[in-house]
N, C-alpha and C positions, 0 to 999 in steps of 0.2 A: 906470508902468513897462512895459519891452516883456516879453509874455511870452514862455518861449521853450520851443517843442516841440519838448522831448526828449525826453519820452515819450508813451504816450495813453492813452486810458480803456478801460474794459473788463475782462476775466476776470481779468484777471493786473494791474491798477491800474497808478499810472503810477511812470515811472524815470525818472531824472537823468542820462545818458550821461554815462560818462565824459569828463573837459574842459566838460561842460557846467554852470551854475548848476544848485544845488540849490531848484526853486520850493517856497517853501512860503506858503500863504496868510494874513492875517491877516482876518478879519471881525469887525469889532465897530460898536458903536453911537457910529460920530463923530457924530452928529447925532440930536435928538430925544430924548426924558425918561433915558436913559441914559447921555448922550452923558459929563456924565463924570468914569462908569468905563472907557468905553469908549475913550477919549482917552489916558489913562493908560498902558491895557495897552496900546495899538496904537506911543505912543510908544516903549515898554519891548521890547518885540517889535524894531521899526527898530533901536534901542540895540541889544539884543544880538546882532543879527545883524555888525552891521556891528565889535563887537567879534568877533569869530569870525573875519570874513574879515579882520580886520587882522591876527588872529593866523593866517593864513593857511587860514581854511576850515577844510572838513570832511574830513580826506585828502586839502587840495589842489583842492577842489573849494568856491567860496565859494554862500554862501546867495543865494537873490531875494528879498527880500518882497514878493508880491503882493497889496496893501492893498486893500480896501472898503469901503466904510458901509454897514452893517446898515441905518442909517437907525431904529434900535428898535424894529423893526418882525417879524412874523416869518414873513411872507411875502416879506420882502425878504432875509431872512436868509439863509432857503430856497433861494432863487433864485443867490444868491450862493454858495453854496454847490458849487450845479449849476454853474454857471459855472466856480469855481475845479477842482473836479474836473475836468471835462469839455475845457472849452477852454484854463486853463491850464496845465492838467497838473501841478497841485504835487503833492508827495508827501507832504503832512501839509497838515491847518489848524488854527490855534490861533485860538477863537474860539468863538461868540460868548459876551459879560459875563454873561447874563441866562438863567435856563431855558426861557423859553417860544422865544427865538430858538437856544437851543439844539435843543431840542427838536421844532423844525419843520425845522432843517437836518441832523439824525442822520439819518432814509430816504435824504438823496442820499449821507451820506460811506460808507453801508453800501452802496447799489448800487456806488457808483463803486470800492469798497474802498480807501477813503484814509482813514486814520484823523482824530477829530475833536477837539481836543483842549481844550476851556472851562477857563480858570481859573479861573470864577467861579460860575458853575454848581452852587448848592448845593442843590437842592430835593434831595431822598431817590430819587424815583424818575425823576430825569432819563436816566440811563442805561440803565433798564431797558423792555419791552418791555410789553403787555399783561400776558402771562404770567407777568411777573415773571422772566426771561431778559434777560442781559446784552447789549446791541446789542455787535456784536465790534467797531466801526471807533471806537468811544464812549469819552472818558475825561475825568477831569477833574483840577485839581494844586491846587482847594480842599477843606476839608473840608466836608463835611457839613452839613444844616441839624441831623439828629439829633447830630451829633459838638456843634456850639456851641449846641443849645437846652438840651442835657443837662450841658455844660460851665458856660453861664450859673448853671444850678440849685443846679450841685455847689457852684459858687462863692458865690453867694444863702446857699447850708447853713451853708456852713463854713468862710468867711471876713470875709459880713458877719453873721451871726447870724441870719438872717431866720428868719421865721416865720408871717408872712403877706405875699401878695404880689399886685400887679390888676397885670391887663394891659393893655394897652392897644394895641389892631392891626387890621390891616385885615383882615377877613374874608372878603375875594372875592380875594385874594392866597394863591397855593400857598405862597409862604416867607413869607408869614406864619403860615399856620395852619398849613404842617410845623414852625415851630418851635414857637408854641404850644404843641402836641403835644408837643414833647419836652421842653419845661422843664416842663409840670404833671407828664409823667410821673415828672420827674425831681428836682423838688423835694418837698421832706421834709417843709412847713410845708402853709399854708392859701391856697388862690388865692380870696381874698375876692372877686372880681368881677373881668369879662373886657369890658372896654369894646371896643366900636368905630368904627373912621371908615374913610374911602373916601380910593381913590388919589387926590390931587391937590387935597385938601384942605385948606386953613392955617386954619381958625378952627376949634381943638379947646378952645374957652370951659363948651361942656356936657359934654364929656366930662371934662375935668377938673375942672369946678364938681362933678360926681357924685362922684369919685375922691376929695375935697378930705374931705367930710364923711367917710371913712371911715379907721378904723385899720388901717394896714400897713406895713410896713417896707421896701418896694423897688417898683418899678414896672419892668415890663418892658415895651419897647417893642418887638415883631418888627416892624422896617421899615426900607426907606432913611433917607438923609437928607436926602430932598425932606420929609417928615413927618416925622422923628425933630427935626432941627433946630425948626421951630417947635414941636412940641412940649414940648421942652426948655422953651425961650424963655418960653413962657405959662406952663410950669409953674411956673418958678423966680419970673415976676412978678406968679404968684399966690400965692407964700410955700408951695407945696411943696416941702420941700428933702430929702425921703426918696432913696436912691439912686436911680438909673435906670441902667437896662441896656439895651442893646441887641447886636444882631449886628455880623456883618461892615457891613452895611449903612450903616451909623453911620460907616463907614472910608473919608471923604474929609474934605478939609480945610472942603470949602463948608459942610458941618454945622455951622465954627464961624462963618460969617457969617450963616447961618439963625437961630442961638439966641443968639447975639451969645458971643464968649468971655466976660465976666462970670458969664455962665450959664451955661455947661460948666465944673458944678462937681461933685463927687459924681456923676461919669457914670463908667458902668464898660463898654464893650464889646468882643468877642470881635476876634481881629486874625490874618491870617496873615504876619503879615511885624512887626517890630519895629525901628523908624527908629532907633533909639539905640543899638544891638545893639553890642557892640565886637568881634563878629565881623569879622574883616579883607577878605573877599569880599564882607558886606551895605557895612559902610562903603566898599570901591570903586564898591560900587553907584549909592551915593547919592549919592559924590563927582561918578560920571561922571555921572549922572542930573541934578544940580543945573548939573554945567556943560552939559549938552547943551540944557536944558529950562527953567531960570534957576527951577525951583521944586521941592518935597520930592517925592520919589515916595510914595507912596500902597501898602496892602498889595497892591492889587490890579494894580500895576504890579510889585512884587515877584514874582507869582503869574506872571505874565506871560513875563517876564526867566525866571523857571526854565525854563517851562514850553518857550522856543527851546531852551534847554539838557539840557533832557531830553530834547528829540528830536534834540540832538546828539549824544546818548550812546548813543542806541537805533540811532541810524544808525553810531556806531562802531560798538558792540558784532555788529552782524551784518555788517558792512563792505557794506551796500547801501544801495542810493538808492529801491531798488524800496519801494513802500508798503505794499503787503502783508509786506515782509520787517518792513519800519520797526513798522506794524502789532504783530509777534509781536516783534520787539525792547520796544517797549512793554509791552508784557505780562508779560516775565521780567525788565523792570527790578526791582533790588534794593538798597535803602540809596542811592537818590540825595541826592546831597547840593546841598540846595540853600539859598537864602537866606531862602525859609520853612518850612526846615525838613528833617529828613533823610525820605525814606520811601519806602516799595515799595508795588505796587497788590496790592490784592487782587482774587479772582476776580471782583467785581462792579466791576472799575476805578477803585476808588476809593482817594485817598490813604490810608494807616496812618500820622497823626502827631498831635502834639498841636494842643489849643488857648491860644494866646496869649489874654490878658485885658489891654486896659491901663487904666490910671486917669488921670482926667483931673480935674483937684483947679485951681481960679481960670484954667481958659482953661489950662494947661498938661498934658500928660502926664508922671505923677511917677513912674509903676511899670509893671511888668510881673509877670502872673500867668501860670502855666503848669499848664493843668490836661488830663491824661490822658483818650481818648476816651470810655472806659468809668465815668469819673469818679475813679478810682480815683487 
C-alpha cells in the first residue's frame, strides 16, 4: 500500500487531513511460530476496514491499512512499529498477537504518541511500566491472563466439581506462569503436581506418564496450541480422559489437527468471541468472514474486527483524526458494543467483560459458559 503524508510525527502525533485516508497500522505475526494468530486478526483488520469505507468511511473520510509482518519476532515488532509511527503517519495500530512483541513495540507508540492497540496481548503486566504505571499510548480488547486463569478455576469449582487438579505448562513462558498463578490462586481444591515442558516441544510421553499415576480430576494446560494439541492427542491415547482446560491459547482451529478431533473430547477452554452466537452482528461477521476467507474466523479474528471498530468510535466520538485526540477518545470509551463482547477500559486499559468457556465434547463445540471476571 502507498502510504500517505498527511500528517507527521512528533509533540502533537499524527493527523489524517481532511479528504485524506485515515492511515492506521496493522502489525502482526504473518510469519514465524505465531503466524497463525496473526493471519487471522491481520485478515479481520482488512475486513473491517474495507466494510467501513463501503459504508462510506469515517465522516467521509475511508480507512488505509498499513499492513507488516512482525515476522514473531520482537525486535521486528519494534521496528515496525517505529516505522508505522514515524514514516507512515498512521494515527493508531492495532497489533501486535503476542506480549513480548507487544511489549517491545509500546516505547515507540508512546514516543511517537499513537496509541497501540493488541488484541491479544493478555499477560497481566503488558501494559504497565516498571513502576506499575500505565503506559498512556497502551491498550488491549482481550481479557486478561488473570480475568481467564481465575475464570478457568471458577469454572474447575463449580461446574465440573473438581477437587484436585496438575498442571501441566511451560515455565520459561510469562502466559504461562501468569496464568498458572491465577488458576492456583483461584481454585478451591488441591493442585496435586505442576508438571513441565518447553516451547516447541511434541513428545510429552514423561510428563504425562507422571500425571497418569496420579488422582485428579482436570488437567490444566496454560499454553498455545502448538503444545496444547499434541498434548491432548498423547493424553487421550494414553487413556487419560480427566477434563482438560486450557486458555485463549487453545482458540484456533490447527489445535484440532494437532490432537486429531477424536481427541478433543472433555476439553473445556476460555474464548473471547463465540462462532455460534445468534447474535446478528457476530453471525454477519462470520457470514462476511467465511465469504471473504473461504474458512471460520477464529476468537482472535473476532478480537481484531472490534478492535478497527473501536477505534472507529473513538475517532467519532472526538470528531479527529489526530492521535492524541484518538488516544484520550480511547480512554473514555464506554459500553462498547462489540462482537466479543460489551465493555469499557479501565484506568489500567484494560477491557471490563466477561469470560466465555466453551466445550468441546467428540471433535465438536456443544456449549458455552460465561463466567464473571471476579468469578462471581
Amino acid at each position: 500500500m502507498t502510504a500517505c503524508s498527511s500528517g507527521s510525527g512528533g509533540e502533537e502525533g499524527n493527523t489524517a487531513e481532511d479528504g485524506e485516508p485515515i492511515n492506521i497500522g496493522s502489525m502482526f505475526e504473518l510469519t514465524g511460530s505465531a503466524s497463525a494468530y496473526g493471519n487471522t486478526q491481520a485478515n479481520a483488520v482488512q475486513m473491517a476496514a474495507d466494510e467501513i469505507n463501503e459504508d462510506g468511511g469515517i465522516d467521509g473520510q475511508e480507512i488505509n491499512i498499513e499492513e507488516y509482518d512482525t515476522q514473531s519476532d520482537e525486535a521486528e515488532a519494534s521496528s515496525v512499529a517505529t516505522r508505522l509511527s514515524t514514516r507512515d503517519n498512521v494515527v493508531a495500530m492495532i497489533g501486535p498477537a503476542l506480549t513480548g512483541p507487544m511489549q517491545a513495540s509500546i516505547p515507540n507508540a508512546n514516543e511517537a504518541q499513537v496509541p497501540l492497540i493488541s488484541p491479544s496481548a493478555t499477560d497481566d503486566g503488558v501494559l504497565t511500566n516498571e513502576d506499575g504505571d500505565v503506559h498512556p499510548y497502551a491498550y488491549r480488547t482481550g481479557f486478561t491472563n488473570s480475568f481467564q486463569g481465575g475464570a478457568l478455576a471458577t469454572f474447575a469449582n463449580d461446574e465440573l466439581d473438581a477437587e484436585r487438579a496438575v498442571i501441566l505448562g511451560d515455565n520459561s513462558s510469562d502466559y504461562a506462569t501468569g496464568l498458572t498463578e491465577e488458576f492456583t490462586e483461584a481454585f478451591d481444591g488441591e493442585i496435586v503436581s505442576v508438571e513441565n515442558f518447553s516451547e516447541g516441544q511434541n513428545d510429552f510421553n514423561a510428563e504425562l506418564t507422571n500425571i497418569e499415576q496420579m488422582d485428579f480430576d482436570v488437567i490444566f494446560v496454560p499454553g498455545y496450541y502448538e503444545e496444547g494439541g499434541p498434548i491432548i492427542n498423547q493424553a487421550r491415547e494414553m487413556g487419560i480422559d480427566q477434563p482438560i482446560l486450557g486458555p485463549d491459547g487453545f482458540g484456533n482451529e490447527i489445535i484440532y489437527e494437532l490432537a486429531s478431533p477424536e481427541n478433543m473430547d472433555n476439553i473445556y477452554h476460555t474464548s473471547h468471541f463465540v462462532l455460534t452466537s445468534d447474535d446478528p452482528d457476530t453471525q454477519d461477521f462470520v457470514a462476511n468472514y467465511r465469504e471473504n476467507f473461504d474458512t471460520d474466523p477464529d476468537m482472535f479474528a473476532g478480537l481484531a474486527y472490534d478492535t478497527v471498530y473501536l477505534l472507529k468510535e473513538a475517532i467519532e466520538e472526538t470528531g479527529s483524526t489526530n492521535s492524541e485526540d484518538i488516544n484520550t477518545g480511547l480512554e473514555n470509551i464506554e459500553d462498547f458494543a462489540g462482537i466479543t463482547g460489551t465493555f469499557s477500559f479501565d484506568d489500567m486499559h484494560d477491557p471490563i467483560k466477561t469470560v466465555s468457556i466453551i466445550e468441546v465434547q467428540e471433535g465438536e463445540e456443544v456449549g458455552t459458559s460465561e463466567v464473571e471476571p471476579d468469578g462471581e
